[in-house]
C-alpha positions in Angstrom: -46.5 46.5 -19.0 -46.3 49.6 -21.6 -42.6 49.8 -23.1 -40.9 53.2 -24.0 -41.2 54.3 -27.3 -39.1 52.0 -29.7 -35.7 52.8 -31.2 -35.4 55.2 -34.0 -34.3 54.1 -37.0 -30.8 53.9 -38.9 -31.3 57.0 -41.2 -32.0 59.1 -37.7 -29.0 57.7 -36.0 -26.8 58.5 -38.6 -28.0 62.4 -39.2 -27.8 62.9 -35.3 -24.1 61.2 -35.5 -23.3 63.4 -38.4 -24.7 66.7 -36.4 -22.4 65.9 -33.6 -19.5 65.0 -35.5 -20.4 68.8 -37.3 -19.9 70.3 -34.0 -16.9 68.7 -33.1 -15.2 69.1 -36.2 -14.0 72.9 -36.0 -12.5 72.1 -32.5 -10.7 69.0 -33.8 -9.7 71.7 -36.5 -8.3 73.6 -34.4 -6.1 71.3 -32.3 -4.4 69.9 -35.5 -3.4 73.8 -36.7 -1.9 74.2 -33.1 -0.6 71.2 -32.9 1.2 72.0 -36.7 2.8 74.6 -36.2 6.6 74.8 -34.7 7.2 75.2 -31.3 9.2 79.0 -32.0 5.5 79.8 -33.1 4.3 79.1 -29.2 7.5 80.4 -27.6 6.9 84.0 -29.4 2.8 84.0 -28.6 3.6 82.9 -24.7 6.1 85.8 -24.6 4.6 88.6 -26.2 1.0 88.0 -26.9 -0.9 85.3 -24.6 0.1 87.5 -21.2 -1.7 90.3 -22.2 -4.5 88.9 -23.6 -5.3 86.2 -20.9 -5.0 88.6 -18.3 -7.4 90.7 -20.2 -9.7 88.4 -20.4 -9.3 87.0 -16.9 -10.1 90.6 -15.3 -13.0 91.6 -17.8 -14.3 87.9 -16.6 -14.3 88.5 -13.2 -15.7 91.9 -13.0 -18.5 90.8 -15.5 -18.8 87.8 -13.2 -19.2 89.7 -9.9 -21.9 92.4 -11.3 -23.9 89.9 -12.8 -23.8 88.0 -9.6 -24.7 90.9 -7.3 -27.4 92.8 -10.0 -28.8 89.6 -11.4 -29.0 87.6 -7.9 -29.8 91.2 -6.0 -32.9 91.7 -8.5 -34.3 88.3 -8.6 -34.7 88.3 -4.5 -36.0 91.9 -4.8 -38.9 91.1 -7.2 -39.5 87.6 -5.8 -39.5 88.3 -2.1 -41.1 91.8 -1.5 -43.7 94.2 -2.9 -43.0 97.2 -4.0 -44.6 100.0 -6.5 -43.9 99.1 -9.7 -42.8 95.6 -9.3 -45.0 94.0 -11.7 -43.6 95.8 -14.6 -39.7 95.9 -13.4 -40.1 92.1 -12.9 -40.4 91.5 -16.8 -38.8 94.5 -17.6 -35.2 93.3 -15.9 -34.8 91.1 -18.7 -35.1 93.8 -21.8 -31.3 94.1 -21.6 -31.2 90.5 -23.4 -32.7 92.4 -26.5 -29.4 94.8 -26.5 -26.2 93.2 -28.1 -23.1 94.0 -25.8 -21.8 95.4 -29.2 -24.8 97.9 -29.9 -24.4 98.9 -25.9 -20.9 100.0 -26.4 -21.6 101.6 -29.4 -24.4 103.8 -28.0 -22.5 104.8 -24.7 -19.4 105.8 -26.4 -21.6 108.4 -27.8 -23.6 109.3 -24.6 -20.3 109.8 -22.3 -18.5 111.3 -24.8 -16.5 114.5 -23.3 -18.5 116.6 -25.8 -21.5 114.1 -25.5 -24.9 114.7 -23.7 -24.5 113.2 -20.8 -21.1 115.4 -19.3 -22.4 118.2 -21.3 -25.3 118.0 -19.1 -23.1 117.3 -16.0 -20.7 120.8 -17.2 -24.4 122.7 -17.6 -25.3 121.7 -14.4 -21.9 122.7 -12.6 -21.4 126.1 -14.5 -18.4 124.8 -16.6 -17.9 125.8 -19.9 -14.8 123.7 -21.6 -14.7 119.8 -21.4 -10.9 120.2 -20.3 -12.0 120.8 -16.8 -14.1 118.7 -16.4 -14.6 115.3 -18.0 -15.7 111.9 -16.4 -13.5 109.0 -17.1 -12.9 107.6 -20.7 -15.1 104.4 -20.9 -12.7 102.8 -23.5 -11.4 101.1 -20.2 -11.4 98.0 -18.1 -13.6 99.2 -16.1 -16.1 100.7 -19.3 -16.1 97.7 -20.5 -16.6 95.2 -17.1 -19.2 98.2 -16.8 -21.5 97.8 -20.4 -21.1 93.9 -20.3 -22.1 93.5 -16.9 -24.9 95.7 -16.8 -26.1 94.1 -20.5 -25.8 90.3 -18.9 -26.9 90.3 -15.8 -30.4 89.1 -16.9 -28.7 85.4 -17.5 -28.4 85.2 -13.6 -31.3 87.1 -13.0 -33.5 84.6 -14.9 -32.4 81.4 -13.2 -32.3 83.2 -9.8 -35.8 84.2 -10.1 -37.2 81.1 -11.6 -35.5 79.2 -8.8 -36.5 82.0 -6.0 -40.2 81.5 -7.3 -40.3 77.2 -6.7 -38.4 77.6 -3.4 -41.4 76.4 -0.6 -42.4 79.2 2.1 -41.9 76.7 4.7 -38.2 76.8 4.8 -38.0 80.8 5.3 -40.3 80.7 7.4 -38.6 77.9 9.5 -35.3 79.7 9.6 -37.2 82.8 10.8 -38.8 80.3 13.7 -35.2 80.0 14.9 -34.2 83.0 15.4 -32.8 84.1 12.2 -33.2 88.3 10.6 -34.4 88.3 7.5 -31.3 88.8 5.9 -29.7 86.1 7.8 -32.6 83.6 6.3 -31.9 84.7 2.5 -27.9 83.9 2.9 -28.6 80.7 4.7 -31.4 79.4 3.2 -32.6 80.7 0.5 -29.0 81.5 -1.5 -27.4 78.2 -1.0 -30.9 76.5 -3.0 -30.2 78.9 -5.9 -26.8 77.9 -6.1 -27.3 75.7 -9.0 -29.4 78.4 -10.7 -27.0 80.8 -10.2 -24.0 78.7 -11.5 -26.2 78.2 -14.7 -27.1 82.1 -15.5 -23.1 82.8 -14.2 -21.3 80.5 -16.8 -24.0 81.5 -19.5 -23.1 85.6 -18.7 -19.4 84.0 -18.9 -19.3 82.3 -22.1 -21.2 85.9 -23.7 -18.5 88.2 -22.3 -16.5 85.6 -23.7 -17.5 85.8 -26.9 -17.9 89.0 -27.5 -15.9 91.2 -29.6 -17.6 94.4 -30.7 -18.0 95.8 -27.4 -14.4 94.6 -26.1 -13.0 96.1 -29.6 -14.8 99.1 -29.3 -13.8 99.7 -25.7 -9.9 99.0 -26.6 -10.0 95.9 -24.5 -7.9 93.3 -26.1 -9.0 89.8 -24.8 -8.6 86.7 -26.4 -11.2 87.3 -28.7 -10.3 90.3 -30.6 -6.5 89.0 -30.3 -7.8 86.0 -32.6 -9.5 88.2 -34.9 -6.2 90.2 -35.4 -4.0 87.8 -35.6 -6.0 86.2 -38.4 -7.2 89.1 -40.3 -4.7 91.9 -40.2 -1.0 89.9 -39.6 -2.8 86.7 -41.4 -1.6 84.4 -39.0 -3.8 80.8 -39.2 -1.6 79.0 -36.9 -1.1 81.8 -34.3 -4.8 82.4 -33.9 -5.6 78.6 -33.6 -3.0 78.5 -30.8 -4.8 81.2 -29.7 -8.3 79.7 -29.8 -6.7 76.7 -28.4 -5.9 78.5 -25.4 -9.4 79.8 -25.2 -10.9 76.6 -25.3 -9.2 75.6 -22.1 -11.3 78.8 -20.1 -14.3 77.4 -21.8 -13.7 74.2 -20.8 -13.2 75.5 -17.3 -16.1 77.3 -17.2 -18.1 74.6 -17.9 -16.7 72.6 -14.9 -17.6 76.0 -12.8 -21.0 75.6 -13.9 -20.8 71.6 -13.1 -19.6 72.1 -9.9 -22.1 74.7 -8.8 -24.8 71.7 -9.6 -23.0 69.1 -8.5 -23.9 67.6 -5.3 -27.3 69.9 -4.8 -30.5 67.7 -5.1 -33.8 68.7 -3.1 -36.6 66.6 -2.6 -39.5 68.3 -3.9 -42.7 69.0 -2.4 -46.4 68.8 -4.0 -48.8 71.3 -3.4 -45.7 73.9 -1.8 -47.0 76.9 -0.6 -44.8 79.7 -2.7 -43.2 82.3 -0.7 -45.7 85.8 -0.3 -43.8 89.0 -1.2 -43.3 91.3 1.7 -44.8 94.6 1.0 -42.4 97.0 2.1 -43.6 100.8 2.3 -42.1 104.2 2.7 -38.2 104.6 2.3 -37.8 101.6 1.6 -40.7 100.7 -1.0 -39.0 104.0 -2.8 -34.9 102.3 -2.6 -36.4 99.2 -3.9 -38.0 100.7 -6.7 -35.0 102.4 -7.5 -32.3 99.8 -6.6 -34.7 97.8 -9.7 -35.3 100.9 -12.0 -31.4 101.2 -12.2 -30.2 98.2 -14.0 -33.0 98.4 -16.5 -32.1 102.3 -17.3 -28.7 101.3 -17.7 -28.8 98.2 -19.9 -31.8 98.7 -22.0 -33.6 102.3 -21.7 -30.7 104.5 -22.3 -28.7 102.9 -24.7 -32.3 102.0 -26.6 -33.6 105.9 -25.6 -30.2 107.2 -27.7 -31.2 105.0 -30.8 -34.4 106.0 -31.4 -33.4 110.2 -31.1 -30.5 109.4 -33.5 -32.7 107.3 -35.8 -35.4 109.8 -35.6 -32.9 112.5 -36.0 -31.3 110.9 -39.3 -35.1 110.6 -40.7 -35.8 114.2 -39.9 -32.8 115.6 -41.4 -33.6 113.8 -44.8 -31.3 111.1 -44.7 -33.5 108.4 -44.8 -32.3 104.6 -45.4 -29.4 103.9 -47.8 -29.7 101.5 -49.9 -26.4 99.5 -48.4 -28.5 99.6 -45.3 -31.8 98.0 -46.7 -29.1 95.5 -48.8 -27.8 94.5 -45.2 -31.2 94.2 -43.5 -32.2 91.7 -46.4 -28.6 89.7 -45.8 -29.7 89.4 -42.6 -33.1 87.9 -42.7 -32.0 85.8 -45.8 -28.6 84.3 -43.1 -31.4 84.2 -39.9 -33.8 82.3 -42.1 -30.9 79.7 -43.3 -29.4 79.5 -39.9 -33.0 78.7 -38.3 -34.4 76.0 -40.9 -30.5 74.4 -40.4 -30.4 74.6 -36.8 -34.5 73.4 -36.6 -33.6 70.4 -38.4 -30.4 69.0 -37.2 -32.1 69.7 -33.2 -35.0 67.5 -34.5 -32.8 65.1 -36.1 -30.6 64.9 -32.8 -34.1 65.0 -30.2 -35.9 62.3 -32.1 -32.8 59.9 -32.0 -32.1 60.0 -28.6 -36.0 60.1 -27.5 -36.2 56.3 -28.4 -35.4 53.3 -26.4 -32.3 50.4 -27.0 -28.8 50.6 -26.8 -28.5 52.6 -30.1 -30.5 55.3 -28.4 -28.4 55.6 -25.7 -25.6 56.8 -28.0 -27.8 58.9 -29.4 -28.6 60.9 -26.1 -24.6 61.9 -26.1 -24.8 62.8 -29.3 -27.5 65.3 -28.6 -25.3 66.6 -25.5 -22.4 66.8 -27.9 -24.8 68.9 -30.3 -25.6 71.0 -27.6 -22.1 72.3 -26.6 -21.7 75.0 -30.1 -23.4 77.4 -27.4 -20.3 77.2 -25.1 -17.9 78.1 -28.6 -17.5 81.7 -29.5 -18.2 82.4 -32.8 -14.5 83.2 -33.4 -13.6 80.1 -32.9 -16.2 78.3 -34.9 -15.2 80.7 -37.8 -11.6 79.7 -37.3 -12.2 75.7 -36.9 -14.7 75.7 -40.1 -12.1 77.7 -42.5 -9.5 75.2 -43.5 -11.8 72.5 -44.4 -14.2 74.8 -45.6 -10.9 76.0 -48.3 -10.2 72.2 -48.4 -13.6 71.3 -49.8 -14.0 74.3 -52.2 -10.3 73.4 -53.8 -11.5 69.6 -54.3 -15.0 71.2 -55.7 -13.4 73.7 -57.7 -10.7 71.0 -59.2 -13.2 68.4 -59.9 -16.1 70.3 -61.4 -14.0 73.2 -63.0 -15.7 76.0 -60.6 -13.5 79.3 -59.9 -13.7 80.9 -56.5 -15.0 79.1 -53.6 -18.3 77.6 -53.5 -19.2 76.6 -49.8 -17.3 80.5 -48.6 -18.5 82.4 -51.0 -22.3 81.0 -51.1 -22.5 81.3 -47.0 -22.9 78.2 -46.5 -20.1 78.1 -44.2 -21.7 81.0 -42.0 -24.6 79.6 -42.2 -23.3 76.6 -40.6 -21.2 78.5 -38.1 -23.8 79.7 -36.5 -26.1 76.8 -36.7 -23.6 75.2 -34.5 -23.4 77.8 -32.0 -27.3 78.3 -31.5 -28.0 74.2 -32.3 -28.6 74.1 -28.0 -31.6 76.1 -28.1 -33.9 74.0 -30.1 -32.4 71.0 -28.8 -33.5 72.3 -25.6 -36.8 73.5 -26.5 -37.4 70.3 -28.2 -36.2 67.9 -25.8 -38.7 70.1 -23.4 -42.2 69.4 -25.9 -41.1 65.8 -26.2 -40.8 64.7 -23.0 -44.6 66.6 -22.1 -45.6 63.8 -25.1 -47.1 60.7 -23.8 -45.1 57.6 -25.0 -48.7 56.1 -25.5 -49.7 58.1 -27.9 -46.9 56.6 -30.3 -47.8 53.2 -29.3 -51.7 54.3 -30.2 -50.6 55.4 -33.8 -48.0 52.4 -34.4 -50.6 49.6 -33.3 -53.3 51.4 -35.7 -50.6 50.9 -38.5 -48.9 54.5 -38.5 -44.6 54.2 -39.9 -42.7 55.8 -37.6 -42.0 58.7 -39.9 -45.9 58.9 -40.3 -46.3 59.0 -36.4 -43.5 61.9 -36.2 -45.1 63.7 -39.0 -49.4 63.0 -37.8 -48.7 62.8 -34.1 -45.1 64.5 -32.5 -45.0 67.7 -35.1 -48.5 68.9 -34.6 -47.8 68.9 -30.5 -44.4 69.9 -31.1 -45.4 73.6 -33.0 -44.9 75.3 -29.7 -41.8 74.0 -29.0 -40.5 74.2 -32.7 -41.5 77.4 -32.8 -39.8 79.3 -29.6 -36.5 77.3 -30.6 -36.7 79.1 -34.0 -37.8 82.0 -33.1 -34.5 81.9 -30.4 -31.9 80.8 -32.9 -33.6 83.6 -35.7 -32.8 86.6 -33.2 -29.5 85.0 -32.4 -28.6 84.2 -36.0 -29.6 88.5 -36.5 -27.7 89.7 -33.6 -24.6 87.6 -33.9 -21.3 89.6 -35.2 -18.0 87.7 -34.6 -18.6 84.3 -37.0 -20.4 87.1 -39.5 -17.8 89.7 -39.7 -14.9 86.7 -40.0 -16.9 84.2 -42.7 -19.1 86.5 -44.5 -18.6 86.5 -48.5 -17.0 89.4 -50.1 -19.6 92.0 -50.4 -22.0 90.8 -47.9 -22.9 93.0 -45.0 -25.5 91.7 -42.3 -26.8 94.7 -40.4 -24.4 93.4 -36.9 -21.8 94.1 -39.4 -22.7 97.0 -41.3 -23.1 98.8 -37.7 -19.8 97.2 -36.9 -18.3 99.0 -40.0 -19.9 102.2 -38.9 -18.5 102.3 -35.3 -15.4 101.6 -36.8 -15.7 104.9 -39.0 -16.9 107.3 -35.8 -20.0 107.4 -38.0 -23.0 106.9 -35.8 -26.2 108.2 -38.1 -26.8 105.0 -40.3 -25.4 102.5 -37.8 -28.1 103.9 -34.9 -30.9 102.6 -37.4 -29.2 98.9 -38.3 -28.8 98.7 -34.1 -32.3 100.0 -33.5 -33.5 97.3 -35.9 -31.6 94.3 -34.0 -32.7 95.6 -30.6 -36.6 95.9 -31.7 -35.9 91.9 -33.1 -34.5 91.0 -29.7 -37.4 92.4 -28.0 -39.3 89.0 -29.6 -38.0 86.3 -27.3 -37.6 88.8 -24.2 -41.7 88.7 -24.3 -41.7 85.3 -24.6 -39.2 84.5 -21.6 -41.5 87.3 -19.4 -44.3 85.6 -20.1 -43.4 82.4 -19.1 -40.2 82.4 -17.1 -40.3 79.1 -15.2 -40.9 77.1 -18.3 -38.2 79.4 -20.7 -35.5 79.4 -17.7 -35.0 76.2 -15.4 -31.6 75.0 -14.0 -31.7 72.6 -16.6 -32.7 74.2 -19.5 -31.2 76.4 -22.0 -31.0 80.2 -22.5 
């Protein structure tokens, strides 16, 4: 009888305990900053600022929510169940909003549907009205603008899942609903929606935890969640304990997100069969070939073509005129490969530290596989928080470095190393993911060939695993590299001084009113997030499963 692969070794165990302890270390941070200061502190932030901010946060959550739901869920069907001109290019292109930070989004449109803009100067034009004071559409630095540019920028979470389930669900069970007398409609509610319920609770809590994070777009927008409230209670009234209560307080909405997205799986398992007959799109025609184009054109025109469409005229425009590139700009786009490239290799290694450990059989294994769950959950902590959990020990460390070896200033903070591990942390789940993916398609056998021809285990890893593992390694870094480029709140908060990345040089720009330069730094992130949107089109039931990662 051929035994499971045997159990890794002590060094792995103890790197893929040390990752996870890593990634639980800023939340135990956190808790002992809350938990330190007085209880005055608490009274004044449950009185004056939590409200506000919760509230906030609870609104933009549920209107993100239900727009993802209806776009993401609405699309997915659309594409998967019917024909329709131009299907085969909207079904990949639904998914190009993933390329567009909610951040650069918000930044674009503030510029479209500005009252002197192009958009309602278009609208004015077209109605015969001269001054913007009578007529002007409403100001998107709202509630509603901002439910609005995150919703229609992260619907492509649920509309991935939805779709990948929609394609594995068998014919036989539409077409057995139909048999009994239900409408078409009727089937897709009480058939075919209740067996993507999982799928859906995966791409909803995944939408969740972005709008969650986000800060750009909320800030912009003059939304103040929980997010942005952290980042001003820490930066501008320098208030460490407040903004760990703060955090605190997010981490219970985390936390009960991820029991949504538990319960939405919970209790839903399908027997699956071989050789299922998938279900045949429905070619509709005339009026309603032409609404089902359209209903998909929209969300693709909203989230990705306009807002992209506006950065290339205003790159194109600040080339034509002269401008050119700065060189702060080409200083940032440097920062940012250099921070990508550290955050990848760091994030690559610890996922294969954490993967090979728990891949191996024996009890020490089995506390490895936890491990590698515990190493998955950065995803599910904003960046604000990481940034706020990692500070004090980070300080701690560079005042026992500093003391000991005479060194002035602060060595992790001001060498990055501290954002580099920030954001390791938060994008650690996707090569764990991809990884865990490539080595369970790897025959135990094969190891068991290697280690009877006399192969060490690290030679069998390094001969064998890697060489079959390049795929895998390589979608998980090219996923964290984007990430690492797009991300903005663990950047702006733990950068060293005099270090722009180009999320926070555009950051810096918005914040001016100045759009020229910061156009060209978005344009760049958005054609770098166009990389792992081809990948996930290409294969979409391999990238996107119910149990898989983003």
């Amino acid at each position: 009888m051929s035994k499971g692969p045997r159990a890794a070794g002590p060094l792995w165990r103890t790197g893929a305990l040390l990752v996870a302890l890593g990634v639980l270390a800023p939340v135990a941070t956190l808790l002992w900053l809350a938990a330190g200061s007085d209880m005055a502190h608490w009274g004044h932030l449950s009185q004056h600022v939590l409200p506000r901010a919760a509230l906030n946060t609870a609104v933009l959550l549920a209107g993100v929510g239900t727009i993802v739901l209806l776009v993401g869920t609405g699309c997915a069907w659309l594409v998967t169940a019917h024909d329709f001109p131009g299907r085969g290019v909207l079904s990949w292109a639904l998914l190009l909003p993933l390329a567009m930070p909610a951040y650069i989004v918000a930044f674009a449109y503030l510029d479209l549907l500005h009252p002197i803009g192009p958009v309602q100067g278009a609208i004015r034009w077209m109605l015969g009205i001269d001054s913007p004071r009578d007529f002007r559409l409403p100001d998107l630095r709202s509630m509603p603008g901002a439910i609005f540019v995150l919703g229609f920028v992260l619907y492509p979470y649920v509309y991935l899942t939805a779709r990948a389930m929609f394609m594995t669900q068998p014919a036989h069970l539409m077409d057995a609903a139909r048999s009994l007398g239900e409408t078409r409609l009727g089937a897709f509610f009480r058939v075919a929606l209740p067996l993507a319920r999982p799928a859906l609770m995966v791409g909803l809590s995944l939408a969740l935890l972005e709008a969650l994070n986000d800060i750009g777009a909320s800030e912009f927008l003059g939304i103040q969640t929980l997010t942005v409230t952290i980042y001003t209670t820490w930066v501008v009234r320098s208030d460490l304990a407040g903004a760990a209560q703060i955090a605190c307080t997010m981490l219970l909405i985390i936390v009960a997100l991820v029991l949504l997205e538990r319960h939405g799986r919970s209790g839903r398992r399908f027997a699956s069969v071989r050789r299922m007959q998938p279900m045949r799109p429905r070619r509709l025609h005339g009026l309603s070939a032409v609404g089902a184009t359209l209903a998909a054109t929209v969300p693709v025109l909203i989230g990705f073509v306009a807002p992209a469409a506006y950065l290339v005229w205003e790159t194109v425009k600040r080339l034509q005129q002269g401008g050119g590139v700065s060189h702060g700009l080409l200083l940032s786009m440097g920062n940012t490969l250099g921070l990508a490239a550290g955050v990848t290799a760091t994030a690559v290694v610890a996922a294969l530290l954490v993967t090979w450990a728990s891949r191996h059989t024996g009890a020490a294994a089995n506390r490895a596989r936890w491990q590698a769950r515990v190493a998955s959950l950065g995803y599910a902590l904003p960046g604000t928080v990481l940034a706020l959990g990692l500070l004090t020990p980070a300080l701690s460390f560079d005042a026992f470095v500093g003391q000991a070896l005479g060194l002035q200033g602060l060595p992790l903070l001001g060498a990055g190393v501290v954002l580099v591990a920030a954001c390791a942390i938060r994008f650690l789940a996707m090569p764990v993911g991809t990884l865990e993916s490539g080595l369970a398609r790897i025959p135990a056998a094969l190891e068991q060939a290697a280690r009877l021809l006399g192969e060490t285990a690290a030679g069998t890893l390094r001969r064998v695993h890697l060489p079959l593992l390049r795929p895998a390694l390589a979608a998980g870094a090219l996923l964290v590299f984007v990430d690492a480029m797009k991300e903005l709140p663990a950047t702006l908060l733990l950068r060293p001084a005099n270090f722009d990345t180009l999320a926070t040089w555009l950051y810096a720009e918005a914040a001016r009113g100045t759009y020229e330069e910061g156009a060209i730094a978005a344009l760049i992130i958005v054609l770098a997030g166009l990389l792992p949107v081809v990948l996930l089109a290409r294969d979409p039931l391999g990238a996107a499963t119910p149990e898989g990662n983003p």
